[in-house]
ChimeraX commands (.cxc) that place a marker at each C-alpha (Angstrom):
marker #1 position -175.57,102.96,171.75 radius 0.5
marker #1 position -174.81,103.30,167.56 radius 0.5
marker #1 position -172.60,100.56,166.41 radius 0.5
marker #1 position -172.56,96.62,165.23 radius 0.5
marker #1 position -174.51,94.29,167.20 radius 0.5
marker #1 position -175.55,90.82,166.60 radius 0.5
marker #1 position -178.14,88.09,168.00 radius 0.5
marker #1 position -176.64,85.23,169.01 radius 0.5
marker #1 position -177.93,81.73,169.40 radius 0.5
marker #1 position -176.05,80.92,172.93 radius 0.5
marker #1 position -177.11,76.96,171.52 radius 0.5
marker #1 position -175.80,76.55,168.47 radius 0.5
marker #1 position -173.68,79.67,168.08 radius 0.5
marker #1 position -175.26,80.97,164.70 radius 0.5
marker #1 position -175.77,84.53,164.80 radius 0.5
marker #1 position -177.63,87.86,162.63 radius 0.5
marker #1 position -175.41,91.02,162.21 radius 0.5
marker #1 position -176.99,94.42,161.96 radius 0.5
marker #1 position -176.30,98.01,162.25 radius 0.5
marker #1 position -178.48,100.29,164.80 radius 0.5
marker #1 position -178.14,104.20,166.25 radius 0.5
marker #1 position -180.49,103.17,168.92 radius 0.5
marker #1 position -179.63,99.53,170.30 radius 0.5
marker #1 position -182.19,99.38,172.74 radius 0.5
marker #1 position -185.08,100.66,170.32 radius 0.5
marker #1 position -183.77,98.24,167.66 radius 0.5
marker #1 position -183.20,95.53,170.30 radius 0.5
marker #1 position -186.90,95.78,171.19 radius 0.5
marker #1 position -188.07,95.78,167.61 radius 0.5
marker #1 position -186.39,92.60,166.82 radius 0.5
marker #1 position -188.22,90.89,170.12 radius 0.5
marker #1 position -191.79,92.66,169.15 radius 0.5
marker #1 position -191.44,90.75,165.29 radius 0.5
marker #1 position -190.08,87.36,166.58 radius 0.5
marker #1 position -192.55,86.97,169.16 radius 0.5
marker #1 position -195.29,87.49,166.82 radius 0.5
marker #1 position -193.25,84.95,163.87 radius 0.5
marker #1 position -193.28,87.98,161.59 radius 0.5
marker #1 position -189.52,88.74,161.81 radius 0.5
marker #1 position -188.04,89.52,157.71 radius 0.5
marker #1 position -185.75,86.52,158.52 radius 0.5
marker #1 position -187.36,83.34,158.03 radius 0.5
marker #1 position -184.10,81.51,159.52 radius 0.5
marker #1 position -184.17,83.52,163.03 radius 0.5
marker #1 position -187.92,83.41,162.97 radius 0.5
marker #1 position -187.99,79.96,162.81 radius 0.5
marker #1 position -184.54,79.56,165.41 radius 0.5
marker #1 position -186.20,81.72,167.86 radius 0.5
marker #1 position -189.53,79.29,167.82 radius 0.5
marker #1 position -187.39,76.43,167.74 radius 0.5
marker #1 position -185.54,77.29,171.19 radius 0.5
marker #1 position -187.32,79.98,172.64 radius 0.5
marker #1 position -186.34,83.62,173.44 radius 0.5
marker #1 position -184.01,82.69,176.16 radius 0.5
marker #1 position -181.62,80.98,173.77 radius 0.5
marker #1 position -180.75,84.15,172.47 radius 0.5
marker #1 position -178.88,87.42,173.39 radius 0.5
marker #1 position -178.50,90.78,171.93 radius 0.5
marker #1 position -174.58,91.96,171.81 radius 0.5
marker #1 position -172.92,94.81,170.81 radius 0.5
marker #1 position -169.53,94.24,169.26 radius 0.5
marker #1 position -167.99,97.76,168.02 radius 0.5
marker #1 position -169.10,100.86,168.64 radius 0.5
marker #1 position -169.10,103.21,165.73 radius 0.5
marker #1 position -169.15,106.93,166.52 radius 0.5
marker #1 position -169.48,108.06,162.77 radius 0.5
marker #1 position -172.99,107.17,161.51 radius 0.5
marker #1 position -171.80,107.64,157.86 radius 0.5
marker #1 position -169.82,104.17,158.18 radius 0.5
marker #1 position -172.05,102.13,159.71 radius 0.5
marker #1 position -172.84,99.37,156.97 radius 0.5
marker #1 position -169.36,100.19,155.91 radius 0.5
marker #1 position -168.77,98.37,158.99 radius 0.5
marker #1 position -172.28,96.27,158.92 radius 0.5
marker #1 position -170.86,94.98,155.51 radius 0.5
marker #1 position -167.09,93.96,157.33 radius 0.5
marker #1 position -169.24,91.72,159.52 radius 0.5
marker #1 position -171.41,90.19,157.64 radius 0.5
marker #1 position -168.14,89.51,154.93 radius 0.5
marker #1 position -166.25,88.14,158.25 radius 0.5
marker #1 position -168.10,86.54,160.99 radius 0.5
marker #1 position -171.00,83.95,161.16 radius 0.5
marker #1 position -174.52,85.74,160.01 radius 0.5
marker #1 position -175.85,82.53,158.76 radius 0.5
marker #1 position -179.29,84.35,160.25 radius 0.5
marker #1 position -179.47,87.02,157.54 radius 0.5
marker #1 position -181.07,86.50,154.71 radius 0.5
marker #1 position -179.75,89.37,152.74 radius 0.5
marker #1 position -175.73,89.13,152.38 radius 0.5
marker #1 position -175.90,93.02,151.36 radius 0.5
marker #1 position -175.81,95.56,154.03 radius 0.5
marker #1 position -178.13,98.57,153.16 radius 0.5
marker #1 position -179.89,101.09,155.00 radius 0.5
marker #1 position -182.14,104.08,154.06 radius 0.5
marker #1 position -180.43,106.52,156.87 radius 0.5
marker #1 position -180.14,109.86,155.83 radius 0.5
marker #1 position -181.22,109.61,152.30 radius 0.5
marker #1 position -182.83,112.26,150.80 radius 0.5
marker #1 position -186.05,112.53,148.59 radius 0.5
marker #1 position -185.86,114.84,145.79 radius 0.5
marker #1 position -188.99,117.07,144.53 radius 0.5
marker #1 position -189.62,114.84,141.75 radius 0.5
marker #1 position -189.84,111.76,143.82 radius 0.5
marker #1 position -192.05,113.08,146.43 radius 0.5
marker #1 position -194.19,114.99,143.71 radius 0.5
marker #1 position -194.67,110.97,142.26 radius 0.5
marker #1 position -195.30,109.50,145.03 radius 0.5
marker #1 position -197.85,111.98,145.92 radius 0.5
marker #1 position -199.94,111.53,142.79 radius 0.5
marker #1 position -199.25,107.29,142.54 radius 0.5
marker #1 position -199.93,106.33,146.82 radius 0.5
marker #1 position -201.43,109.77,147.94 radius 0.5
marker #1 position -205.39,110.21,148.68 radius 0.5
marker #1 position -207.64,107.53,147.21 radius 0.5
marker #1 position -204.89,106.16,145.25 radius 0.5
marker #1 position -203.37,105.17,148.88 radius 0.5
marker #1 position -203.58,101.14,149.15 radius 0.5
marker #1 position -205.71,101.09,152.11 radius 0.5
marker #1 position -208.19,103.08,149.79 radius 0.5
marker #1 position -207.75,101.35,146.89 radius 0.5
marker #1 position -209.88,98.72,147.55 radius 0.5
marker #1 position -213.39,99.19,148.54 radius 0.5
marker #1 position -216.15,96.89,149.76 radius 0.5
marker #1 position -220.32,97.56,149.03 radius 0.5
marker #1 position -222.42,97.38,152.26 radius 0.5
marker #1 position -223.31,93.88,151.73 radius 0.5
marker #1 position -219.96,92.37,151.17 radius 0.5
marker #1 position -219.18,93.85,154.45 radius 0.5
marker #1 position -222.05,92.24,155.87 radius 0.5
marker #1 position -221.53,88.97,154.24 radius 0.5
marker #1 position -218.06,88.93,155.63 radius 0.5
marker #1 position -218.97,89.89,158.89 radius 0.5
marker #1 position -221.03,86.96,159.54 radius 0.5
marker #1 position -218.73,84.89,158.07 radius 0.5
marker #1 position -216.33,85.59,160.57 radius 0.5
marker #1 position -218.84,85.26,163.50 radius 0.5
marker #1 position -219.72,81.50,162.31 radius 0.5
marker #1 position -216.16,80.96,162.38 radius 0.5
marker #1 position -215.57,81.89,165.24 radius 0.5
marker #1 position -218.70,80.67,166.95 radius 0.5
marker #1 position -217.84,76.93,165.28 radius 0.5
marker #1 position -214.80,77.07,167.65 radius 0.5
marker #1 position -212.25,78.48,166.02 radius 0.5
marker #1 position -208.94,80.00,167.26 radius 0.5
marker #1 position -206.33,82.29,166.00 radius 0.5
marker #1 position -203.11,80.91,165.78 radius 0.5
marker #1 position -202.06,83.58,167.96 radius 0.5
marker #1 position -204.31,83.61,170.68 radius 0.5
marker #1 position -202.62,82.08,173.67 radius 0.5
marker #1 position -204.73,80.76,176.99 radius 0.5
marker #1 position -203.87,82.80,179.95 radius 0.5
marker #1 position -203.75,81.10,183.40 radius 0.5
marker #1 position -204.85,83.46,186.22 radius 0.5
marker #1 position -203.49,82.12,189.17 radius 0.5
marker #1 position -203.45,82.66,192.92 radius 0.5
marker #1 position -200.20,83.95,195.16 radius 0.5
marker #1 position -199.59,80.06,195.72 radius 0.5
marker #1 position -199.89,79.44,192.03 radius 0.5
marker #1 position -202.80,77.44,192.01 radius 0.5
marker #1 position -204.54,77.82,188.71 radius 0.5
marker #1 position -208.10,79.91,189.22 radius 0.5
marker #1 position -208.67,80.74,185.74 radius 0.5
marker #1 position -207.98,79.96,182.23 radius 0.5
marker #1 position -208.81,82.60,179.86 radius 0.5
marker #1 position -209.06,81.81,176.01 radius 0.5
marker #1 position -206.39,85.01,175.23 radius 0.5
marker #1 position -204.72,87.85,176.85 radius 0.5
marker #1 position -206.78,90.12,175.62 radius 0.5
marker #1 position -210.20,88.51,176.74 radius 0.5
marker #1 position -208.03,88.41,180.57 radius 0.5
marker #1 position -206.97,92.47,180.51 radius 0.5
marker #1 position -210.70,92.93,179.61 radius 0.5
marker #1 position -212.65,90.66,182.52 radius 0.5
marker #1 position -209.80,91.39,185.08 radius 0.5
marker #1 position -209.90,95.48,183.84 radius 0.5
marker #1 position -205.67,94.86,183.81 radius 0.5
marker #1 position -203.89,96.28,180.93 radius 0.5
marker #1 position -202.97,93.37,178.69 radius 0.5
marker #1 position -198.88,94.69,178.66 radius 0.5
marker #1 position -199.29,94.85,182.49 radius 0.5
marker #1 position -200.10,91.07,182.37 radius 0.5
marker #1 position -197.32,90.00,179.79 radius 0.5
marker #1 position -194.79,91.44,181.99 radius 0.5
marker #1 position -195.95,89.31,184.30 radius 0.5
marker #1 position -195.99,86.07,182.22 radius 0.5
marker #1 position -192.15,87.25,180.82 radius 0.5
marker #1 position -191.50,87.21,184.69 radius 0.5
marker #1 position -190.57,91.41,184.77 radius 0.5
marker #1 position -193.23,91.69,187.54 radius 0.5
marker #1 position -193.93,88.80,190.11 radius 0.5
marker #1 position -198.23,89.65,190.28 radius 0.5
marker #1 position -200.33,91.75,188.55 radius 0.5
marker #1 position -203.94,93.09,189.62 radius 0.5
marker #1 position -203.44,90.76,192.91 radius 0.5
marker #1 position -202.52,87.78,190.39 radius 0.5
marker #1 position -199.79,85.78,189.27 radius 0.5
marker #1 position -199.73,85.12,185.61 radius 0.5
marker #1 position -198.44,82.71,182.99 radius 0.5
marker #1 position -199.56,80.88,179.94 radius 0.5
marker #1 position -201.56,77.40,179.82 radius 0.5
marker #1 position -199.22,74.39,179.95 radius 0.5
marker #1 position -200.19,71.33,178.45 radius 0.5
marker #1 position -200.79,69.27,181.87 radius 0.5
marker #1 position -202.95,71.82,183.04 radius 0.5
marker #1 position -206.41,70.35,183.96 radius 0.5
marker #1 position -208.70,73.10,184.16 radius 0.5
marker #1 position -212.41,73.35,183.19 radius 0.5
marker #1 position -212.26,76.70,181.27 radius 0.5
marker #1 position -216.67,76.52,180.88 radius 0.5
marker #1 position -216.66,77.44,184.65 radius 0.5
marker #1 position -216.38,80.82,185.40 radius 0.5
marker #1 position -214.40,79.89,189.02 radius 0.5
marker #1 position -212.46,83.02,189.49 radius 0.5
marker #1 position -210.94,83.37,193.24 radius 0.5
marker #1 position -209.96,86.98,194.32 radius 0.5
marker #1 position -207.23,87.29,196.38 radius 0.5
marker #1 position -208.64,89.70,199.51 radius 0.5
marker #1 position -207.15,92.98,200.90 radius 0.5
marker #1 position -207.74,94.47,204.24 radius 0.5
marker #1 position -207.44,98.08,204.81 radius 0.5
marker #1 position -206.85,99.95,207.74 radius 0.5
marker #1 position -205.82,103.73,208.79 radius 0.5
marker #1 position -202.76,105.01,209.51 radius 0.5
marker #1 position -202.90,104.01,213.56 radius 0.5
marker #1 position -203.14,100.07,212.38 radius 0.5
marker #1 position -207.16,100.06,212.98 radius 0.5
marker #1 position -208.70,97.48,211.10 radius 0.5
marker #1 position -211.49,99.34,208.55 radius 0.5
marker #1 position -212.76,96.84,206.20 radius 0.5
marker #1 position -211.63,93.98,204.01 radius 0.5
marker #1 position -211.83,94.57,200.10 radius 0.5
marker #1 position -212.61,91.18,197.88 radius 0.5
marker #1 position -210.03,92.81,195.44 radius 0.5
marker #1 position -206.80,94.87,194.31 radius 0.5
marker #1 position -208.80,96.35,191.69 radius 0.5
marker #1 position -212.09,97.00,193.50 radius 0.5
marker #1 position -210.24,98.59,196.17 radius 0.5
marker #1 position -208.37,100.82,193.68 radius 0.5
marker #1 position -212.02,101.77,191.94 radius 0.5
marker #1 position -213.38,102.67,194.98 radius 0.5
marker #1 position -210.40,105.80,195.24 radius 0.5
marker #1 position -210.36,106.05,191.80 radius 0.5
marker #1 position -206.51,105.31,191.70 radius 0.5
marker #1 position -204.62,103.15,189.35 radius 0.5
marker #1 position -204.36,99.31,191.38 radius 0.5
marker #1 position -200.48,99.52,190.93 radius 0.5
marker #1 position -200.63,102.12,193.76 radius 0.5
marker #1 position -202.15,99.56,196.14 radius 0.5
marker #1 position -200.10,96.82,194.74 radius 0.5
marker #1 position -197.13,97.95,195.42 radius 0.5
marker #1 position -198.32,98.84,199.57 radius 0.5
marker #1 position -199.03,94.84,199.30 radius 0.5
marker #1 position -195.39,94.49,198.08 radius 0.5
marker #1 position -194.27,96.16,201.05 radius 0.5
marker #1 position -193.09,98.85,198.49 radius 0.5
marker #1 position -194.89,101.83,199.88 radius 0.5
marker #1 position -195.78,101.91,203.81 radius 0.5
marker #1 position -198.97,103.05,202.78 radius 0.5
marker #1 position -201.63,104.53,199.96 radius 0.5
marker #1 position -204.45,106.86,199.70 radius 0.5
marker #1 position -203.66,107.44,203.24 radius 0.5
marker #1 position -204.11,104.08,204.60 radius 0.5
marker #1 position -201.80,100.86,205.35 radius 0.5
marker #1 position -202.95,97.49,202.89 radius 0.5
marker #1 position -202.15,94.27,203.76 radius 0.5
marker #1 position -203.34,91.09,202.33 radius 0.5
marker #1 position -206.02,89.30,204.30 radius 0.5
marker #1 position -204.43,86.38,205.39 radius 0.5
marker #1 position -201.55,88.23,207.03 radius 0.5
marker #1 position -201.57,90.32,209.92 radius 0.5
marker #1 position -199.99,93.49,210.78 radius 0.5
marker #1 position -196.89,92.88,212.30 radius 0.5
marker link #1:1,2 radius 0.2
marker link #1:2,3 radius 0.2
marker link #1:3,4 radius 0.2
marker link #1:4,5 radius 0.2
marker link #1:5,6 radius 0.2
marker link #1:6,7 radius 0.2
marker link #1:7,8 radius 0.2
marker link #1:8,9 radius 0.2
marker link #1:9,10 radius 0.2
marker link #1:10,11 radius 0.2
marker link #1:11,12 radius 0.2
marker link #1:12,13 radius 0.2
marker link #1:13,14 radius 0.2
marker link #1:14,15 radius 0.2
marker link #1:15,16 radius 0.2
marker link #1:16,17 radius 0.2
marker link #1:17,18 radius 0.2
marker link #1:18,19 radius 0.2
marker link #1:19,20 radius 0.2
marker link #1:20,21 radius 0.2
marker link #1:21,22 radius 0.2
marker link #1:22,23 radius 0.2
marker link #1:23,24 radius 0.2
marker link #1:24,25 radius 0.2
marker link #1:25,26 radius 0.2
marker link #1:26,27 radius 0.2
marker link #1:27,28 radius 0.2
marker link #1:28,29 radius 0.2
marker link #1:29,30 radius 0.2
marker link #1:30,31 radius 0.2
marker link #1:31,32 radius 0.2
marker link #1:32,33 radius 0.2
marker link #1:33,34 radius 0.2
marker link #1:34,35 radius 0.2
marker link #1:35,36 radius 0.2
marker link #1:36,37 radius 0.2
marker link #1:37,38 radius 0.2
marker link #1:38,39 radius 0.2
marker link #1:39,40 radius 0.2
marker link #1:40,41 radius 0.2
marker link #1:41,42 radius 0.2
marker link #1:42,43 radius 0.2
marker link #1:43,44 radius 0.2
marker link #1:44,45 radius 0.2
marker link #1:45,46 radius 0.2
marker link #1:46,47 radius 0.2
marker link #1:47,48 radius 0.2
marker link #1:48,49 radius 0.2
marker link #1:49,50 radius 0.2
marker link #1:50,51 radius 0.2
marker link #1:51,52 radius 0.2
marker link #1:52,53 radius 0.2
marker link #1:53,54 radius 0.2
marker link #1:54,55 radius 0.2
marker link #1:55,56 radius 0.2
marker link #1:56,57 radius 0.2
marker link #1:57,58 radius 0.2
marker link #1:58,59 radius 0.2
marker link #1:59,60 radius 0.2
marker link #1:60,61 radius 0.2
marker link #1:61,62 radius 0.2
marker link #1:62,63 radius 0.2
marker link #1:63,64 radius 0.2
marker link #1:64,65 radius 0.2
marker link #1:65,66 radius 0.2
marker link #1:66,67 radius 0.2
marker link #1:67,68 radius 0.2
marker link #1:68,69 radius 0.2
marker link #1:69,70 radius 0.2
marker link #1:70,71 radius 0.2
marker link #1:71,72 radius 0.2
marker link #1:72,73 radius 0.2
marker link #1:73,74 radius 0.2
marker link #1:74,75 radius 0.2
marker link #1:75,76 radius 0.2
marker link #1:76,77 radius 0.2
marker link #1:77,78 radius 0.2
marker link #1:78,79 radius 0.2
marker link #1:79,80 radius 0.2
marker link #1:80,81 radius 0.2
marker link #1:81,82 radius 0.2
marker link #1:82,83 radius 0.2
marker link #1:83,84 radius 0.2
marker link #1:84,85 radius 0.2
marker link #1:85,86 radius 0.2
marker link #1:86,87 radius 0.2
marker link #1:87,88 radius 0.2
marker link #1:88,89 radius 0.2
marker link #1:89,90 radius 0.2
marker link #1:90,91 radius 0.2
marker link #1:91,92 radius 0.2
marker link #1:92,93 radius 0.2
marker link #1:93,94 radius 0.2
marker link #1:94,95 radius 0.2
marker link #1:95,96 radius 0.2
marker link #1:96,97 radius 0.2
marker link #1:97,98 radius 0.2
marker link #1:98,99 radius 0.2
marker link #1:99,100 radius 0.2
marker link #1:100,101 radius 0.2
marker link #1:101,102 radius 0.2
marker link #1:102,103 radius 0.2
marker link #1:103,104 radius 0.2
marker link #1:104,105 radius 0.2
marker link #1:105,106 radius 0.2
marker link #1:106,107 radius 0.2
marker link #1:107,108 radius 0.2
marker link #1:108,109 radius 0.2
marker link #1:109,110 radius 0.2
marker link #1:110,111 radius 0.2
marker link #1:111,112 radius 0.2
marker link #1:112,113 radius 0.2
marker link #1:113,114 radius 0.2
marker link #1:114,115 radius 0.2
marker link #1:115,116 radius 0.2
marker link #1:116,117 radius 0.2
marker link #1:117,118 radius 0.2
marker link #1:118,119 radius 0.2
marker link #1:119,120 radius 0.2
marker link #1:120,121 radius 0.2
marker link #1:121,122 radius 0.2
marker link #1:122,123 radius 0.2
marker link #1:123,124 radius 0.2
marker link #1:124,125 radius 0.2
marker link #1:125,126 radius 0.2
marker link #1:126,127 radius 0.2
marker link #1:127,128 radius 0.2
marker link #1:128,129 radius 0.2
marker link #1:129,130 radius 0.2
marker link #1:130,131 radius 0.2
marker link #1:131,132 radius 0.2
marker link #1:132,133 radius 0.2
marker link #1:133,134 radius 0.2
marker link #1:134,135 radius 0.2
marker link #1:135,136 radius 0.2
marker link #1:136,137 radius 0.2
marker link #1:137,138 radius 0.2
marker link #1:138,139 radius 0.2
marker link #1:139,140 radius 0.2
marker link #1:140,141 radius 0.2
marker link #1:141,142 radius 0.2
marker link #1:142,143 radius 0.2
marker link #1:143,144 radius 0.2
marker link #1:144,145 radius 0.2
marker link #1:145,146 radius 0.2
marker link #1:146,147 radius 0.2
marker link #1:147,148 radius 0.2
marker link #1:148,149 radius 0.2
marker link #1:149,150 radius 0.2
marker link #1:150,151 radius 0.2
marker link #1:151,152 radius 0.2
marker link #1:152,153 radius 0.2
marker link #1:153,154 radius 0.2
marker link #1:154,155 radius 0.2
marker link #1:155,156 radius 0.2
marker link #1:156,157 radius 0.2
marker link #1:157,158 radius 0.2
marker link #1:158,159 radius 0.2
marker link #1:159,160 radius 0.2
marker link #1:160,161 radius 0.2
marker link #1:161,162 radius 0.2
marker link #1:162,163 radius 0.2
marker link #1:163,164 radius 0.2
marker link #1:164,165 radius 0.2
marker link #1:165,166 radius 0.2
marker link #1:166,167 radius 0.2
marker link #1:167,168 radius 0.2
marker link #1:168,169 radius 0.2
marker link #1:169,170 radius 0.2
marker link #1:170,171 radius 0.2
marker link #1:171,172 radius 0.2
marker link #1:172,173 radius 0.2
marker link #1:173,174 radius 0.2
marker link #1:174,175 radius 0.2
marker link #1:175,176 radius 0.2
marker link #1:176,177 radius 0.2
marker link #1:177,178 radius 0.2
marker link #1:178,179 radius 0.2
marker link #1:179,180 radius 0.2
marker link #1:180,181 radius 0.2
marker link #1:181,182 radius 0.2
marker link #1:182,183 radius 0.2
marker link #1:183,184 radius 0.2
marker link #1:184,185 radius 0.2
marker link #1:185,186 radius 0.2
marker link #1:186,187 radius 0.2
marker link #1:187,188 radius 0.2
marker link #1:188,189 radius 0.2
marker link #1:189,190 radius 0.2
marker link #1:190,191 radius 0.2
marker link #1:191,192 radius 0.2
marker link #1:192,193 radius 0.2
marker link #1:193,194 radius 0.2
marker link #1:194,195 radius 0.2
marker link #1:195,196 radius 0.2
marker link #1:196,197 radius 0.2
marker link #1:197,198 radius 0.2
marker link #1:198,199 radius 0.2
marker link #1:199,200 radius 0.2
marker link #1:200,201 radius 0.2
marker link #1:201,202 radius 0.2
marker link #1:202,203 radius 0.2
marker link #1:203,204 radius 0.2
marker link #1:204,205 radius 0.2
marker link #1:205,206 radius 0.2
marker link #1:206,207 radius 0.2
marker link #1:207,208 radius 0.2
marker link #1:208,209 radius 0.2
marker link #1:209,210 radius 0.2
marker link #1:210,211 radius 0.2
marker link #1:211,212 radius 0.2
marker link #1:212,213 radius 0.2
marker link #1:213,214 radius 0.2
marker link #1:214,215 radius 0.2
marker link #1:215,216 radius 0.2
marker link #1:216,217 radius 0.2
marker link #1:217,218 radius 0.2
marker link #1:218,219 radius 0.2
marker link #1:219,220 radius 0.2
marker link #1:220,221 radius 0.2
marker link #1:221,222 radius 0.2
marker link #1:222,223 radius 0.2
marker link #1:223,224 radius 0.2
marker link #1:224,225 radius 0.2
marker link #1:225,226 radius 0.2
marker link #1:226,227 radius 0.2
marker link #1:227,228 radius 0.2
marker link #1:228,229 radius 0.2
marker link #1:229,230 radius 0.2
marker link #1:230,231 radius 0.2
marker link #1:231,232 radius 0.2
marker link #1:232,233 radius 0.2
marker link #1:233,234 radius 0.2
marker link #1:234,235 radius 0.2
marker link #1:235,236 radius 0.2
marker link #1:236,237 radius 0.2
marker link #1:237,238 radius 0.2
marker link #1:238,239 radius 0.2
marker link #1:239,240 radius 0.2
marker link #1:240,241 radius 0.2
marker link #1:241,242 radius 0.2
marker link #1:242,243 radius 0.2
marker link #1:243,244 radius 0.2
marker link #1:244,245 radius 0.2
marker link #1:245,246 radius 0.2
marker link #1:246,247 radius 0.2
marker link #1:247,248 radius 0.2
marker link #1:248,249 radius 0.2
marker link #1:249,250 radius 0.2
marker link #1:250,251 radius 0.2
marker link #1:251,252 radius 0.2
marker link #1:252,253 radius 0.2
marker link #1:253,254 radius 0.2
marker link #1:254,255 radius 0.2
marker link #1:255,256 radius 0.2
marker link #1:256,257 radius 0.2
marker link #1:257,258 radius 0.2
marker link #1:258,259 radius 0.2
marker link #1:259,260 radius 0.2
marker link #1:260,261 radius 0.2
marker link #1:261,262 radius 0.2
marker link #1:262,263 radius 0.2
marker link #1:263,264 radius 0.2
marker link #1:264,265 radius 0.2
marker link #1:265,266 radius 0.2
marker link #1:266,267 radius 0.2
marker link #1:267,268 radius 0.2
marker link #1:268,269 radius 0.2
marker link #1:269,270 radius 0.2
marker link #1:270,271 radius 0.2
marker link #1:271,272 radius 0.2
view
């Protein structure tokens, strides 16, 4: 949808006003930059911290079928309704605008080639090397990145199996993809891999040196209900046929009657 939309605190009632000709592509883009605190507005950045993503909700208020007018319109909004989340009282936009020869000629000569900024600076051999260990003694003295979130890999009954230090340390021992597992822990998918997911609470008491991983079993048998052999895993099943797991996992859910030409059930249940 092209229009006016704003993000409204459902708390406090404050809101940001902005113009879009894709709402759910835009919509997205605001989540992607606020969930990594890198949003351009400091105040929502810091509002969306402060109460979490489910405080907030993405609305559109007009419609505008004419792209030319859109910040004609932005501009009415932010002049007459709360955007105490925008930094910039100014709407501004660079749709449509076109470069001239000249500009793109100047450009071309001041950011093209070497002169582009990720070329502009350039590091010997051994100040790569110097900085490359420097970052391994960091890291090995027990550092973390601010971002780096523990993972809890947990059972069907939710009992916590696993803590891993980040997500992307869990996609690469479990062989999940890492957006397959945030889905998960955002609650779009109930288990992933044969797993439920979520991130480490602050009561959880879990010794994160031990490498106690629990699989969660599968049985498989042929299409006639005949019992053929019991996999330790989702994903070694999947290897075996050289399928994604997601096929499987959704036989588990009682999604599909069967895959790969067999019937999957979990272990501890039965064929009916």
């Amino acid at each position: 949808m092209q229009g006016i939309y704003i993000i409204k605190n459902k708390i406090t009632g404050r809101q940001y006003v902005g113009s879009t000709i894709d709402s759910d592509t835009r919509w997205r883009r605001h989540r992607n930059s606020l969930d990594k605190e890198i949003h351009h507005s400091r105040y929502l950045n810091h509002a969306w911290k402060k109460y979490g993503a489910e405080a907030f909700e993405f609305l559109m208020v007009e419609e505008v079928t004419d792209r030319h007018i859109l910040i004609e319109r932005e501009q009415w909004w932010l002049d007459n309704t709360d955007s105490s989340y925008n930094m910039n009282r100014k709407a501004y936009s660079c749709l449509g605008y076109k470069w001239t020869s000249e500009q793109l000629a100047k450009r071309k000569i001041t950011q093209g080639g070497d002169k582009h900024w990720s070329r502009r600076k350039k590091y010997t051999d051994e100040a790569k090397k110097k900085m490359s260990e420097a970052q391994k003694n960091l890291y090995a003295s027990g550092y973390k990145h601010p971002r780096n979130k523990q993972v809890c890999q947990c059972d069907m009954d939710g009992n916590v199996i696993k803590v891993w230090e980040s997500l992307a340390q869990a996609s690469r021992g479990c062989s999940v993809h890492g957006s397959a597992i945030t889905q998960c822990i955002k609650g779009e998918s109930k288990t992933i891999g044969g797993y439920k997911w979520r991130l480490l609470n602050p009561n959880d008491r879990v010794d994160c040196s031990k490498s106690n991983v629990r699989r969660v079993p599968i049985n498989q048998y042929d299409m006639q209900g005949n019992f053929i052999k019991t996999w330790p895993s989702v994903i070694e099943a999947s290897r075996s046929f050289g399928k994604h797991y997601n096929c499987l996992a959704k036989c588990l859910k009682g999604i599909y009657k069967h895959s790969q030409g067999y019937i999957w059930k979990y272990a501890n249940k039965e064929l009916p």
